[in-house]
PyMOL Python script that loads the backbone (N, CA, C, O; Angstrom):
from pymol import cmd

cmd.read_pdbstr("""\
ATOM      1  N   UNK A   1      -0.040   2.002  10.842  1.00  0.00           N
ATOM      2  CA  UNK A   1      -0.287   0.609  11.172  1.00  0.00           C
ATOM      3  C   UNK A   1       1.054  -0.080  11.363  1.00  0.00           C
ATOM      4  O   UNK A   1       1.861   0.264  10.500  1.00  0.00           O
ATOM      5  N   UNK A   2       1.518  -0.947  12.239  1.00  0.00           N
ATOM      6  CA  UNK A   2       2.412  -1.556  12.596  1.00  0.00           C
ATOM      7  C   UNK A   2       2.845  -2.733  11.567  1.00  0.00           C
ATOM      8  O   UNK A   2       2.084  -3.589  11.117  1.00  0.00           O
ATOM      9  N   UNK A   3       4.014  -2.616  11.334  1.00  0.00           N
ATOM     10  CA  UNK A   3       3.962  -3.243  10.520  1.00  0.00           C
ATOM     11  C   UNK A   3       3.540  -4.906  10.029  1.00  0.00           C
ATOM     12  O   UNK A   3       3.116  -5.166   8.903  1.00  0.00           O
ATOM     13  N   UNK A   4       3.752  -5.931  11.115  1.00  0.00           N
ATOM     14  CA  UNK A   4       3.705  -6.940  11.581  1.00  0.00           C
ATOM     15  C   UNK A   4       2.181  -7.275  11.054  1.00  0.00           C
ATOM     16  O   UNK A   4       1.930  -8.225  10.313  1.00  0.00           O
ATOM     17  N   UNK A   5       1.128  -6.272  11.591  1.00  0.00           N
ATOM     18  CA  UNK A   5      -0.380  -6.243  11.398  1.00  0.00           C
ATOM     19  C   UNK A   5      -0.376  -6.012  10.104  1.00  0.00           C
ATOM     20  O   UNK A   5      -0.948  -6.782   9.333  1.00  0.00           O
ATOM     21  N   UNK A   6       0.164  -5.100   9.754  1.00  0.00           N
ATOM     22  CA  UNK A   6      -0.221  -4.976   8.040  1.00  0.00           C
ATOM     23  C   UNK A   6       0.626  -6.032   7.098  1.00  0.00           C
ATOM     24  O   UNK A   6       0.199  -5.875   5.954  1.00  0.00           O
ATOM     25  N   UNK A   7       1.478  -6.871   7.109  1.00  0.00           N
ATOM     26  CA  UNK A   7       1.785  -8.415   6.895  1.00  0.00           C
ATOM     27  C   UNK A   7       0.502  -9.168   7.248  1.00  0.00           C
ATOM     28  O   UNK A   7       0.259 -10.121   6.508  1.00  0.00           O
ATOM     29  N   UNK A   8      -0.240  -8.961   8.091  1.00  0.00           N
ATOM     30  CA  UNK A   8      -0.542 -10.671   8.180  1.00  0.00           C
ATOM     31  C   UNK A   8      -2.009  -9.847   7.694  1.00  0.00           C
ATOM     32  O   UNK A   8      -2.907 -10.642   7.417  1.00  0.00           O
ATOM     33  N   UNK A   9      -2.364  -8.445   7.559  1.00  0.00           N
ATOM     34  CA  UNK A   9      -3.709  -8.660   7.157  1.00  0.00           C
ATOM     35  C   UNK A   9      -3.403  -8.095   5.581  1.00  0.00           C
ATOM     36  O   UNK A   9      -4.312  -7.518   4.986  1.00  0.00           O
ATOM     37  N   UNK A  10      -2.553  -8.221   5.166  1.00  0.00           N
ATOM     38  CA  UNK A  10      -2.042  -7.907   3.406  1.00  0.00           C
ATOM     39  C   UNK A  10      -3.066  -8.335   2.839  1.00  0.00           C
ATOM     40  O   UNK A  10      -3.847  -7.475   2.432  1.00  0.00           O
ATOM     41  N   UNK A  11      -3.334  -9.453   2.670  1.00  0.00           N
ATOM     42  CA  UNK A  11      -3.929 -10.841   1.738  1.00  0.00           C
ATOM     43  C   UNK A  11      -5.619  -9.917   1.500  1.00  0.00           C
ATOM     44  O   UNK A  11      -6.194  -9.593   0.461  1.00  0.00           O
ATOM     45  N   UNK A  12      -5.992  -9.726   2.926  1.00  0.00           N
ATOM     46  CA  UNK A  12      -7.113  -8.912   3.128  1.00  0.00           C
ATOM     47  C   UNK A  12      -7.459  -7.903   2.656  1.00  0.00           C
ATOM     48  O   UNK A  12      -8.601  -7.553   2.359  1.00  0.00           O
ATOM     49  N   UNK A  13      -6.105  -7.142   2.509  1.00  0.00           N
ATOM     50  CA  UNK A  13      -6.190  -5.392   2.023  1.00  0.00           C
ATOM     51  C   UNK A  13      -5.780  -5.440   0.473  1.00  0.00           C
ATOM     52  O   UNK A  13      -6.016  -4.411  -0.160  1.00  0.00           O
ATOM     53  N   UNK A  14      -5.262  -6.389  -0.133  1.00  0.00           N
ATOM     54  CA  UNK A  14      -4.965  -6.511  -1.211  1.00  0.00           C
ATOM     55  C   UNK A  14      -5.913  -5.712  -2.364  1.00  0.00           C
ATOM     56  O   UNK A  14      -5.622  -4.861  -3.204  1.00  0.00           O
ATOM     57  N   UNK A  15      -6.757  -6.157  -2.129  1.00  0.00           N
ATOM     58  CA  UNK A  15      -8.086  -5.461  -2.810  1.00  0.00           C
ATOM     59  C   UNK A  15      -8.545  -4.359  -2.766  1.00  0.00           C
ATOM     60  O   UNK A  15      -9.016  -3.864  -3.790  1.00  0.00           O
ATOM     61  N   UNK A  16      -8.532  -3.549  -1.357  1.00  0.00           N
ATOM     62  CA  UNK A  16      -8.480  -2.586  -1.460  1.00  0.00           C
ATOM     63  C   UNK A  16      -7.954  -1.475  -2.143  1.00  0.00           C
ATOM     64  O   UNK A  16      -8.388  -0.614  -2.908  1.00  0.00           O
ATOM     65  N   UNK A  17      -6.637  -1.835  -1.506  1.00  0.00           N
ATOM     66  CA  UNK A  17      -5.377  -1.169  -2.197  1.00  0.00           C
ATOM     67  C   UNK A  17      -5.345  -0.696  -3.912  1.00  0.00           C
ATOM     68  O   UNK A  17      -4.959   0.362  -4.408  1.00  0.00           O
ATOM     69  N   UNK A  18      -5.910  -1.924  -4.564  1.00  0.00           N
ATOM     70  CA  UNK A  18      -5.858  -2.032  -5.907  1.00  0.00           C
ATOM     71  C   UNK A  18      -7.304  -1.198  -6.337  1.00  0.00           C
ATOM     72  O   UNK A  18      -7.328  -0.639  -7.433  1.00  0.00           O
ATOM     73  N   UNK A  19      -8.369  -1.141  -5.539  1.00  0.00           N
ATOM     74  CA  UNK A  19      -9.098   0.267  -5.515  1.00  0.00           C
ATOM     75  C   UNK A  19      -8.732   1.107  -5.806  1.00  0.00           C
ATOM     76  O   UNK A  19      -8.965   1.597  -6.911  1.00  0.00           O
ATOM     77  N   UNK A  20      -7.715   1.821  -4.579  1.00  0.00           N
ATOM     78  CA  UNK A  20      -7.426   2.626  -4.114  1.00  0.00           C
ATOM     79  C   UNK A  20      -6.323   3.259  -4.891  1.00  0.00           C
ATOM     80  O   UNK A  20      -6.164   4.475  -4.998  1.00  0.00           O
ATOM     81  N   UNK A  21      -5.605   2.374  -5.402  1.00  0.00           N
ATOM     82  CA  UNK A  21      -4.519   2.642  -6.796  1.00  0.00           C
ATOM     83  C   UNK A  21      -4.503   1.936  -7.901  1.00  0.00           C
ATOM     84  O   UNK A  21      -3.716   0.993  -7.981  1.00  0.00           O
ATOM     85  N   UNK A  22      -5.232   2.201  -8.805  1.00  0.00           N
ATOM     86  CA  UNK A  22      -5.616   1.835  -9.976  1.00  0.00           C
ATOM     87  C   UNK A  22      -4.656   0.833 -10.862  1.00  0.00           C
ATOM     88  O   UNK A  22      -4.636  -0.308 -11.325  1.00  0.00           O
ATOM     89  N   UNK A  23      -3.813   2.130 -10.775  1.00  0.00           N
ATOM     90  CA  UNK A  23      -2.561   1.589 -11.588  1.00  0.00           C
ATOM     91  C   UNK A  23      -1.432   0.608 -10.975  1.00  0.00           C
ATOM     92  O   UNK A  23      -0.336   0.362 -11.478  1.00  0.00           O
ATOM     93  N   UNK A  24      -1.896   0.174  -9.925  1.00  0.00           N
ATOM     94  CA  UNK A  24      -0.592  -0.955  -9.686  1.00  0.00           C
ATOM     95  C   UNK A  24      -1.310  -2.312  -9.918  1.00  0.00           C
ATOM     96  O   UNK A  24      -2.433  -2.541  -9.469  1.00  0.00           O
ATOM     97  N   UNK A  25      -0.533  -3.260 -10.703  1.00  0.00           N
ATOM     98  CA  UNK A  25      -0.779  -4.402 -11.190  1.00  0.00           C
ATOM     99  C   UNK A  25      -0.784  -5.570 -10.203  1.00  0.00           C
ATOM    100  O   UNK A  25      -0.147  -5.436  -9.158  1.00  0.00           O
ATOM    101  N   UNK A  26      -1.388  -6.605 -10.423  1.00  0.00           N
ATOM    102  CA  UNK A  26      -1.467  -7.753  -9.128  1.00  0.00           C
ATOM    103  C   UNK A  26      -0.013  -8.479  -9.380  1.00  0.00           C
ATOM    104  O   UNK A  26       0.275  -9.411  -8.629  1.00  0.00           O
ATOM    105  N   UNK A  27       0.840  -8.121 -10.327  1.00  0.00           N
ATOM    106  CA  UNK A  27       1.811  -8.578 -10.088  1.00  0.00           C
ATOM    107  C   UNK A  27       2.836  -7.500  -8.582  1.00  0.00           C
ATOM    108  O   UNK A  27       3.501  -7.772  -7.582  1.00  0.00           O
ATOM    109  N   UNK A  28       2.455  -6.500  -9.176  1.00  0.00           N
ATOM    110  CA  UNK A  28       3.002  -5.352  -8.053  1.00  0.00           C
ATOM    111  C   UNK A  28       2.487  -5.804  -6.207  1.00  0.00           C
ATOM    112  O   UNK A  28       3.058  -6.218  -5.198  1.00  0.00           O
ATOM    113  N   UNK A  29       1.542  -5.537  -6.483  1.00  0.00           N
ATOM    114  CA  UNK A  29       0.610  -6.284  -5.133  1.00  0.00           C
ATOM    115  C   UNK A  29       1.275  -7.751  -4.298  1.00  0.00           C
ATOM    116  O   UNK A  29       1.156  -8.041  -3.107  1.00  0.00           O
ATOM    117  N   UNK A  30       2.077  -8.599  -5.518  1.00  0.00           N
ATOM    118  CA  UNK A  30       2.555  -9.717  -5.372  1.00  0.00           C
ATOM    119  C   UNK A  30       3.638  -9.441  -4.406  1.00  0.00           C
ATOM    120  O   UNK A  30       3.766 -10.095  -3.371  1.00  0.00           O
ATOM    121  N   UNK A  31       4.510  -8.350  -4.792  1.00  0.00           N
ATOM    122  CA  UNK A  31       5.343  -8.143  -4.890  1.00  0.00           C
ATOM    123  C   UNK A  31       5.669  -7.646  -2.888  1.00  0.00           C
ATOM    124  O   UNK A  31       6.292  -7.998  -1.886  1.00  0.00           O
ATOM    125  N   UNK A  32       4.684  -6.607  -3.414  1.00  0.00           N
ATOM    126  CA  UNK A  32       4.885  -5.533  -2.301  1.00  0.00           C
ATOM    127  C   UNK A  32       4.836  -6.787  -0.634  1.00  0.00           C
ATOM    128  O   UNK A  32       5.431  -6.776   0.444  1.00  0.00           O
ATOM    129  N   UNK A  33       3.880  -7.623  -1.218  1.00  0.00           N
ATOM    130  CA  UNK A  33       3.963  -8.671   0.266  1.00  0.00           C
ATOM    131  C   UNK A  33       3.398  -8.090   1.463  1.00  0.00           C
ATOM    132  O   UNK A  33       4.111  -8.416   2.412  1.00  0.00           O
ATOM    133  N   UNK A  34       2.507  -7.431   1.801  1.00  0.00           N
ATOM    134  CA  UNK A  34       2.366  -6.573   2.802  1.00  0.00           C
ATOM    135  C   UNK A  34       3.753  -5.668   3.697  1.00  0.00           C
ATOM    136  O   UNK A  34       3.848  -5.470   4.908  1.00  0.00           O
ATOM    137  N   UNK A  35       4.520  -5.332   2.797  1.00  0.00           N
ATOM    138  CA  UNK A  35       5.772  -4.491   3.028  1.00  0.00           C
ATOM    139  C   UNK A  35       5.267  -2.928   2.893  1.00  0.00           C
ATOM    140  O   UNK A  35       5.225  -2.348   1.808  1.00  0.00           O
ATOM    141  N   UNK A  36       4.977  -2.468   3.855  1.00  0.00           N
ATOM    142  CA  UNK A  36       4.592  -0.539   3.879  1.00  0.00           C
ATOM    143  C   UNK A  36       5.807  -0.187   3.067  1.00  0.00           C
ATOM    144  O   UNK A  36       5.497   0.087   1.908  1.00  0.00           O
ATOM    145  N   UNK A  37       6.913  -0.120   3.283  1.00  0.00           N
ATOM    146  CA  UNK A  37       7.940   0.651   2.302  1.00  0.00           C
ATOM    147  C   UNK A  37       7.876  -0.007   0.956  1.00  0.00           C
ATOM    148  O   UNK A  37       8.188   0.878   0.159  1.00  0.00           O
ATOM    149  N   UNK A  38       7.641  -1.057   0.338  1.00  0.00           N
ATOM    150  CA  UNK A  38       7.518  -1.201  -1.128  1.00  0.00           C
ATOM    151  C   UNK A  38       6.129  -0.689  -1.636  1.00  0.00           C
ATOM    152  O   UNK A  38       6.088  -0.156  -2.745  1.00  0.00           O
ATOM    153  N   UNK A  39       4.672  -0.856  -0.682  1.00  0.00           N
ATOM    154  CA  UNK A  39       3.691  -0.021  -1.129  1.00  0.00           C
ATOM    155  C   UNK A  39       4.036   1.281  -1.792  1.00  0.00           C
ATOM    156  O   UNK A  39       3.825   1.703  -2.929  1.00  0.00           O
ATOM    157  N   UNK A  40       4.770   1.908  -0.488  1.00  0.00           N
ATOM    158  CA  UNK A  40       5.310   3.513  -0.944  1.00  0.00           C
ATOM    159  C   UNK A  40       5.687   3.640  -1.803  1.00  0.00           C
ATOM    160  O   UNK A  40       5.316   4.515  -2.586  1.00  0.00           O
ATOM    161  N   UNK A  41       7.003   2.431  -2.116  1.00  0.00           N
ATOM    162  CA  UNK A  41       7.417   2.548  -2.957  1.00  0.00           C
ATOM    163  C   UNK A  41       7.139   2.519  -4.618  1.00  0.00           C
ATOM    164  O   UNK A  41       7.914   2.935  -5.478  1.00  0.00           O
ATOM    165  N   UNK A  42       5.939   1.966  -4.806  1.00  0.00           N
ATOM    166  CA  UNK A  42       4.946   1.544  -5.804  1.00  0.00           C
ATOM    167  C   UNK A  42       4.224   2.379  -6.300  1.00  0.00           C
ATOM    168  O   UNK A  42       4.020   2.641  -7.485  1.00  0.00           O
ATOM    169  N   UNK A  43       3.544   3.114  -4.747  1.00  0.00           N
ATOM    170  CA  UNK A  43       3.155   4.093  -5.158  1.00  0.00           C
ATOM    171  C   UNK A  43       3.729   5.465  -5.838  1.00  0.00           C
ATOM    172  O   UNK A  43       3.064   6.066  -6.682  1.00  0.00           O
ATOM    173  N   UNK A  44       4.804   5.840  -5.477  1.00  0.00           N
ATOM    174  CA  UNK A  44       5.695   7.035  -6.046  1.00  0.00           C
ATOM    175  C   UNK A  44       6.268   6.340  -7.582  1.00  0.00           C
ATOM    176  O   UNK A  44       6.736   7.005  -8.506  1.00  0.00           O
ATOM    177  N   UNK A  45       6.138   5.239  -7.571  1.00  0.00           N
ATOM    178  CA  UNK A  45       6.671   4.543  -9.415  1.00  0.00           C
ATOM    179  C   UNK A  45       5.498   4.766 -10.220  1.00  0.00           C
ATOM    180  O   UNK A  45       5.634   5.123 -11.390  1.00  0.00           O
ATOM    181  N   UNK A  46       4.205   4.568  -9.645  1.00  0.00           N
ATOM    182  CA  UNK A  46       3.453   4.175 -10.566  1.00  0.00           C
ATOM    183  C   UNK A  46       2.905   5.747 -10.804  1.00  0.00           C
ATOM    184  O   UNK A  46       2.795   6.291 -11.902  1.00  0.00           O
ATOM    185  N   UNK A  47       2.617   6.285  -9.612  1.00  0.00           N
ATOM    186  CA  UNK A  47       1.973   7.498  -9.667  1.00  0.00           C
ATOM    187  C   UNK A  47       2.686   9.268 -10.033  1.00  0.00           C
ATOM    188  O   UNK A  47       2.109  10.339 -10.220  1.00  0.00           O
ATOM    189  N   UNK A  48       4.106   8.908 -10.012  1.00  0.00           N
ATOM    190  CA  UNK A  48       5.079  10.075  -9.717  1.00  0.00           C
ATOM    191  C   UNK A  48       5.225  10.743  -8.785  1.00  0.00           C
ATOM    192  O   UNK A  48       5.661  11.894  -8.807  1.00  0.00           O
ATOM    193  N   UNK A  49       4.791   9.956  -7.558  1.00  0.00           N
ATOM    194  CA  UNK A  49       4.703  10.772  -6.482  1.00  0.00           C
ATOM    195  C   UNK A  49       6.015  11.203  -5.153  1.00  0.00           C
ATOM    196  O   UNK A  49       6.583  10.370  -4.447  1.00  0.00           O
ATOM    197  N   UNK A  50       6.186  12.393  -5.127  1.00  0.00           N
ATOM    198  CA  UNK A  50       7.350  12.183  -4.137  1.00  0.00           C
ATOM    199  C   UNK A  50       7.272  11.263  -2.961  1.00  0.00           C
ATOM    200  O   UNK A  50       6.202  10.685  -2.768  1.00  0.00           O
ATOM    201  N   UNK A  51       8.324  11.049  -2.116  1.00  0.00           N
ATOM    202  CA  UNK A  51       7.697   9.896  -0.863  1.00  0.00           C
ATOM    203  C   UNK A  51       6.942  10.439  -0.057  1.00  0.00           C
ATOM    204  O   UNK A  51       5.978   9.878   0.462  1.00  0.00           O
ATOM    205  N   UNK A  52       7.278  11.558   0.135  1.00  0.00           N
ATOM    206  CA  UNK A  52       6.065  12.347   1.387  1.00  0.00           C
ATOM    207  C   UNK A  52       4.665  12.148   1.130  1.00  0.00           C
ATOM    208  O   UNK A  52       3.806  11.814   1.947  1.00  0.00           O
ATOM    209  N   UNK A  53       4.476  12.485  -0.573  1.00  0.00           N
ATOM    210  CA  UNK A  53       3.131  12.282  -0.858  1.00  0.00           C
ATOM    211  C   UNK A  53       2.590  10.897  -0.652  1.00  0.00           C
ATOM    212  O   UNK A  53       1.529  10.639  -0.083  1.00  0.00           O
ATOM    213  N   UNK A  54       3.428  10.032  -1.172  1.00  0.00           N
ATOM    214  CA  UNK A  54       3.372   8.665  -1.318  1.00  0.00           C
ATOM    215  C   UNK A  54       3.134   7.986   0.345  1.00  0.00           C
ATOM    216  O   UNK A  54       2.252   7.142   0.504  1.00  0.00           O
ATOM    217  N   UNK A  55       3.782   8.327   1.230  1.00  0.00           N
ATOM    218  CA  UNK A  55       3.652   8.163   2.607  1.00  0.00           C
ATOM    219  C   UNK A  55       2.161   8.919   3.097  1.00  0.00           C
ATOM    220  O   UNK A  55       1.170   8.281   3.452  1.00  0.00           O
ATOM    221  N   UNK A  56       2.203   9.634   3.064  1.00  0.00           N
ATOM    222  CA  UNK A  56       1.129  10.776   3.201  1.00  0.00           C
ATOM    223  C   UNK A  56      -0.331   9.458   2.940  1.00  0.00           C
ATOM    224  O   UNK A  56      -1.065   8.913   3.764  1.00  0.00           O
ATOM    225  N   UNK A  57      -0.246   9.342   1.372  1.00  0.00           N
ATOM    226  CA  UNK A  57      -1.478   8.537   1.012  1.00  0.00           C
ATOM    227  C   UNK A  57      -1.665   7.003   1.913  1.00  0.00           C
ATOM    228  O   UNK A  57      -2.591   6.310   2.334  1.00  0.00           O
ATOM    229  N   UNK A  58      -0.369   6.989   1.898  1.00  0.00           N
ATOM    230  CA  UNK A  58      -0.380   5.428   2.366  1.00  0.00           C
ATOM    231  C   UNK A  58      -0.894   5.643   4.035  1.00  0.00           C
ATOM    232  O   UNK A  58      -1.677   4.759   4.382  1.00  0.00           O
ATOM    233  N   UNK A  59      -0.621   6.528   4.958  1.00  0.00           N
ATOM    234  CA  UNK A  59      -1.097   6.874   5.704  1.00  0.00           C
ATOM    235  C   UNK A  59      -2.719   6.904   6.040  1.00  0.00           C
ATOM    236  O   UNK A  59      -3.294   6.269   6.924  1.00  0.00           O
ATOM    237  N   UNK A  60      -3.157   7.612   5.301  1.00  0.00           N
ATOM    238  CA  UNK A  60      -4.366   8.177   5.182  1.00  0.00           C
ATOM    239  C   UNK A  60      -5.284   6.761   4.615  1.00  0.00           C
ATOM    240  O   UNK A  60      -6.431   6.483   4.963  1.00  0.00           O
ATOM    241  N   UNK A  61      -4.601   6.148   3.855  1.00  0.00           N
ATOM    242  CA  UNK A  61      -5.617   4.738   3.506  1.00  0.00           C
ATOM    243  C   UNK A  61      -5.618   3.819   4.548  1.00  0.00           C
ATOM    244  O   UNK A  61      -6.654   3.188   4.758  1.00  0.00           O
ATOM    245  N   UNK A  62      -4.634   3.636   5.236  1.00  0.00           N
ATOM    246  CA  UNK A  62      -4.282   2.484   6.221  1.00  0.00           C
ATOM    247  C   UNK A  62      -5.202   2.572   7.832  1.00  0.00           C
ATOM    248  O   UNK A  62      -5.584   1.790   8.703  1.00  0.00           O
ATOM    249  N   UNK A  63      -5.247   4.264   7.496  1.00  0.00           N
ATOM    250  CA  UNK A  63      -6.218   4.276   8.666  1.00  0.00           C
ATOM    251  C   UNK A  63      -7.376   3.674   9.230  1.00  0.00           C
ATOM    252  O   UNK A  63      -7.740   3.441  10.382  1.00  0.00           O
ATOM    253  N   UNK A  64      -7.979   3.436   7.804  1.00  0.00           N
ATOM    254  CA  UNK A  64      -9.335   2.252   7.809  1.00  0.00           C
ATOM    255  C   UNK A  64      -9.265   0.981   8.153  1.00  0.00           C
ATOM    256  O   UNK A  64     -10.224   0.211   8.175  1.00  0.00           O
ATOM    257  N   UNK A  65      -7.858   0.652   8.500  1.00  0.00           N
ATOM    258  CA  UNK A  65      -8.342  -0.848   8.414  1.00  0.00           C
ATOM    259  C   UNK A  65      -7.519  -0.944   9.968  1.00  0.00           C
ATOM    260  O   UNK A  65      -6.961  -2.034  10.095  1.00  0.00           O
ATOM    261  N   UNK A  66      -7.424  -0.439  10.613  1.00  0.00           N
ATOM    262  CA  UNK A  66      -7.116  -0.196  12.373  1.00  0.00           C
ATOM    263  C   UNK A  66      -8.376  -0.926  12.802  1.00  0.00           C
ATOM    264  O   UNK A  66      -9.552  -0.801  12.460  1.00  0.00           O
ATOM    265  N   UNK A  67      -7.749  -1.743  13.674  1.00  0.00           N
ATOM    266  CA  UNK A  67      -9.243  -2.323  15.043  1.00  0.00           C
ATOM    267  C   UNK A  67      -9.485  -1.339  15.548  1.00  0.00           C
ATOM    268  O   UNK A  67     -10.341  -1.292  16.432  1.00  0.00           O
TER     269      UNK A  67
END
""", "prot")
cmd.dss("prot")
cmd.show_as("cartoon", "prot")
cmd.util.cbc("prot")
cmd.orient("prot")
């Protein structure tokens, strides 16, 4: 997802996300701002995940929310 699109529909996916990763806090969510590289980055803190994996997931979730 481009990034620009995933900024302005953040607010939207917020919820998801926090589905989708349990363990990151709505302060984290705050944080991340609809920024793909701090997601990643969140995700590999919270989860231990290398970035590939961490990219990988973030990939694979983001797909859903494409027009």
């Amino acid at each position: 997802m481009d990034s620009n699109v995933f900024k302005g529909k953040w607010n939207q996916m917020k919820g998801e996300a926090k589905k989708q990763w349990g363990k990151l806090t709505d302060d984290d969510l705050d944080v991340i701002a609809g920024e793909k590289d701090k997601l990643v980055g969140k995700i590999q803190e919270r989860y231990g995940h290398s970035k590939d994996d961490a990219e990988r997931e973030y990939t694979d979730w983001s797909t859903r929310f494409r027009d």
